[in-house]
ZADO-1210 file (C-alpha; in nm, 4 decimals, padded with zeros to 6 digits):
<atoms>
<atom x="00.0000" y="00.0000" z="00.0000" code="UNK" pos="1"/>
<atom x="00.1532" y="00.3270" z="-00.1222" code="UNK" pos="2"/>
<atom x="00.0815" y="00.6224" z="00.1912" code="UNK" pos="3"/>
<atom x="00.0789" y="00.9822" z="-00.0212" code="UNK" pos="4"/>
<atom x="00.2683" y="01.2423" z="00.2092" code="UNK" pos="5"/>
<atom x="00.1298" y="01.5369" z="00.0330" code="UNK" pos="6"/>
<atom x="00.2798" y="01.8900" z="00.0466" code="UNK" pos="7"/>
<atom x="00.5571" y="01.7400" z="00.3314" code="UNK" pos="8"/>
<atom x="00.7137" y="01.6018" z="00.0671" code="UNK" pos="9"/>
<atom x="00.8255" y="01.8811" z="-00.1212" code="UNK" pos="10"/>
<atom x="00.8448" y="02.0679" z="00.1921" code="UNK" pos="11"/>
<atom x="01.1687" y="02.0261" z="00.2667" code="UNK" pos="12"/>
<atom x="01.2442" y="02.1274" z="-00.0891" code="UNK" pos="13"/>
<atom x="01.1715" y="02.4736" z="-00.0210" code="UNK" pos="14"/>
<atom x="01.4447" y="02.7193" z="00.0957" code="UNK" pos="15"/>
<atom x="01.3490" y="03.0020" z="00.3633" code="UNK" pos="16"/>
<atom x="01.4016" y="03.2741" z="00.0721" code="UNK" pos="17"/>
<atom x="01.1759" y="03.0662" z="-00.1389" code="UNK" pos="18"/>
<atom x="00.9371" y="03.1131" z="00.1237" code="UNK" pos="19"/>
<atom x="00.9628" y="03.4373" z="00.1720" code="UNK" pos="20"/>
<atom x="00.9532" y="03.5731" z="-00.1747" code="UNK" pos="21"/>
<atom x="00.6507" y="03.3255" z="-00.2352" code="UNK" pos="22"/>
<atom x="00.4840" y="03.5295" z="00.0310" code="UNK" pos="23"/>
<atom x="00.5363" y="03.8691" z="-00.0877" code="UNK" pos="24"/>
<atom x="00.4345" y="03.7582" z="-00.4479" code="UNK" pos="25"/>
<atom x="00.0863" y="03.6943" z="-00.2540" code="UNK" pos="26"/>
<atom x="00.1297" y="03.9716" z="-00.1142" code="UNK" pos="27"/>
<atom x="00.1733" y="04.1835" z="-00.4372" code="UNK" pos="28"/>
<atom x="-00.1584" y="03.9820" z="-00.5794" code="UNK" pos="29"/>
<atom x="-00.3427" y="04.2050" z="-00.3343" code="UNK" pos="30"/>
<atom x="-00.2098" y="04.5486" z="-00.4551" code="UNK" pos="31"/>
<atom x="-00.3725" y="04.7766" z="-00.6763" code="UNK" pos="32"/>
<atom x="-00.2856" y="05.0431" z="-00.8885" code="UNK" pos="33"/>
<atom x="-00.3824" y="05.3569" z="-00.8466" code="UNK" pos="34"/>
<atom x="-00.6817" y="05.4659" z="-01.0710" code="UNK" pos="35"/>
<atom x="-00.6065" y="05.7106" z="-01.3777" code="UNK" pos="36"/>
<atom x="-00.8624" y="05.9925" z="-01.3244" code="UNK" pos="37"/>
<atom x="-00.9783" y="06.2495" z="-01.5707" code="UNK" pos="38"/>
<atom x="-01.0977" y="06.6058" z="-01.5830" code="UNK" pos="39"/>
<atom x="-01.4477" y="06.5112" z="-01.4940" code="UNK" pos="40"/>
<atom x="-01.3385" y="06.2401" z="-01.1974" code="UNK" pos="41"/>
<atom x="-01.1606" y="06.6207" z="-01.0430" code="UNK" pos="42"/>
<atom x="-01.4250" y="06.7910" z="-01.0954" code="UNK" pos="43"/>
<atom x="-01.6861" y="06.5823" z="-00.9666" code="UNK" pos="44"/>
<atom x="-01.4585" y="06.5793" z="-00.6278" code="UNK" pos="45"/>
<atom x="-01.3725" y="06.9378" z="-00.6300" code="UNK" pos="46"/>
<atom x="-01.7811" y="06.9793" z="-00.6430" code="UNK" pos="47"/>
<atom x="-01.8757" y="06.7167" z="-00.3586" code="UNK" pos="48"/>
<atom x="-01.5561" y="06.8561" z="-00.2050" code="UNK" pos="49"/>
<atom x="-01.6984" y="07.1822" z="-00.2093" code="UNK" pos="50"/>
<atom x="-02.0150" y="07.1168" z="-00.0944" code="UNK" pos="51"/>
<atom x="-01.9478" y="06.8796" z="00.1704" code="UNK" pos="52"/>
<atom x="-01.7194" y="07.1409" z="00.3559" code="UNK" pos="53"/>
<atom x="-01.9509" y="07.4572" z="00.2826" code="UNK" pos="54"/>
<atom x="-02.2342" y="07.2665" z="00.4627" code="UNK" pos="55"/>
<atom x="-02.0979" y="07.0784" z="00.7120" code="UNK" pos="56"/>
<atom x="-02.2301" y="06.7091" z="00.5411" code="UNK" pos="57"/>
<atom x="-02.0865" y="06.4082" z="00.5964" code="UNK" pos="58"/>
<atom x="-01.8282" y="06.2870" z="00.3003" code="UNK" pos="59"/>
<atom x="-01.7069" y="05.9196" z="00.2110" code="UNK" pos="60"/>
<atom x="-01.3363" y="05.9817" z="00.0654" code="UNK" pos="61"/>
<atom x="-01.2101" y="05.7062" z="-00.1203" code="UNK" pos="62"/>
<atom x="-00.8063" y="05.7101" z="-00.0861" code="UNK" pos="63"/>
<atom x="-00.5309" y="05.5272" z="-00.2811" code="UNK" pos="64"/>
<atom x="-00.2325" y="05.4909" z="-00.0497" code="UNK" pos="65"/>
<atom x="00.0524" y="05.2405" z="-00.0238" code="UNK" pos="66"/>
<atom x="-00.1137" y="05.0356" z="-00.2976" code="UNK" pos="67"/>
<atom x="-00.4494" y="05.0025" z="-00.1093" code="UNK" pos="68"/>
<atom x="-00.7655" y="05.1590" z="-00.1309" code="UNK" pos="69"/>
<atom x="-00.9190" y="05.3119" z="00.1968" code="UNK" pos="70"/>
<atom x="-01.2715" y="05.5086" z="00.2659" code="UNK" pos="71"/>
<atom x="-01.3097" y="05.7578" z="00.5347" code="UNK" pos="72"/>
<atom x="-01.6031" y="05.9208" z="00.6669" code="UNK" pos="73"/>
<atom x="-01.6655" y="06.2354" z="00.8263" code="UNK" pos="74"/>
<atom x="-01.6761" y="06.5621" z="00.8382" code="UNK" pos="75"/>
<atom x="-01.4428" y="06.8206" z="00.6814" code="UNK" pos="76"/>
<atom x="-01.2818" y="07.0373" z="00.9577" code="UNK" pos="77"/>
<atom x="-01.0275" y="07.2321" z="00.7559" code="UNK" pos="78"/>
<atom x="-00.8492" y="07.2799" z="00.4064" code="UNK" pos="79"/>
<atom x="-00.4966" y="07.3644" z="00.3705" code="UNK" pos="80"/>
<atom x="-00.4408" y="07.4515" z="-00.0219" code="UNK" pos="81"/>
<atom x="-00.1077" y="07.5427" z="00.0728" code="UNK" pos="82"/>
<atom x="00.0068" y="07.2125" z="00.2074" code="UNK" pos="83"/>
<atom x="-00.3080" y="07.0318" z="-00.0057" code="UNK" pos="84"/>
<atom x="-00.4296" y="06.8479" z="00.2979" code="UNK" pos="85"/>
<atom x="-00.7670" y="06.7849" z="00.4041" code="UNK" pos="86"/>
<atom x="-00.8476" y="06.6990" z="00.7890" code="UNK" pos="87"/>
<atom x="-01.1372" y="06.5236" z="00.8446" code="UNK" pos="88"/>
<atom x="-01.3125" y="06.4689" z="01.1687" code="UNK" pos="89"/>
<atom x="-01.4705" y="06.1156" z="01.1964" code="UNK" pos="90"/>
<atom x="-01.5736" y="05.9414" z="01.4563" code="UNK" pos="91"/>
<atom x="-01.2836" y="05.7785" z="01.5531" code="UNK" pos="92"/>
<atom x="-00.9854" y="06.0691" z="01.5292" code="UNK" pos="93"/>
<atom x="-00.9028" y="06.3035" z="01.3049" code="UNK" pos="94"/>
<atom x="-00.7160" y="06.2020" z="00.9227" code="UNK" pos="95"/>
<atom x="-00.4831" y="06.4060" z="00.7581" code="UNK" pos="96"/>
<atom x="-00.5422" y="06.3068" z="00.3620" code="UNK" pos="97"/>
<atom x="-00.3509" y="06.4887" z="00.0978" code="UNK" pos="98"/>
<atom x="-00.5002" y="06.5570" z="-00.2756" code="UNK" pos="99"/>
<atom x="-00.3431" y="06.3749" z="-00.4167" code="UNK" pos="100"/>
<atom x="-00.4355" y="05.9954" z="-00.2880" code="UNK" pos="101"/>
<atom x="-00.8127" y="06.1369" z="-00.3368" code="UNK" pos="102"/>
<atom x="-00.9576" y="05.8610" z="-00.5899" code="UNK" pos="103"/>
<atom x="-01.3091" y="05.9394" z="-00.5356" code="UNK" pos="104"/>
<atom x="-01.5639" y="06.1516" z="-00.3274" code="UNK" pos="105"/>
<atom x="-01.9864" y="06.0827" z="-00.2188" code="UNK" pos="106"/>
<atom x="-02.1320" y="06.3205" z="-00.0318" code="UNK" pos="107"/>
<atom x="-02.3409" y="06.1133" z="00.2223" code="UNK" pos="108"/>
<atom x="-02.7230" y="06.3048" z="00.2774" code="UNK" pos="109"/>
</atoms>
């Protein structure tokens, strides 16, 4: 009777940098790139943008940063176009988020 070992047979096969760059190829799987916007993707911020911090709404911001995508929610507290930073107030603390990772904008009603 012949007794298949399975994966511990190659196992031993496999060299701790193997491993390790098998991981962060896995790791890299997960990444995405960051969306190419257009003039009306900025402009369709700039307006929700706009609008969210002139009336005090609540704003989703969807950000691209370190080859992830995040969304925040809250409230926009100030704008710094000198430094291009946003600060919004959610619930948890207040985010810093610069212009530039902006990917997208909803003004929540």
């Amino acid at each position: 009777m012949l007794i298949e070992r399975g994966s511990k047979k190659w196992t031993s096969l496999f060299l701790p940098e193997h491993l390790r760059m098998l991981r962060e190829w896995i790791e890299e799987d997960n990444y995405t790139d960051k969306p190419d916007l257009n003039e009306i993707d900025f402009e369709a911020i700039q307006d929700d943008l706009q609008l969210a911090y002139s009336d005090q709404r609540e704003l989703a911001i969807k950000v691209w940063k370190n080859r992830e995508v995040y969304v925040y929610q809250g409230k926009i507290k100030e704008v710094d176009l000198r430094l291009r930073i946003i600060r919004l107030e959610t619930q948890k603390e207040p985010i810093r988020i610069s212009f530039d990772d902006i990917i997208g904008t909803k003004v929540i009603d």
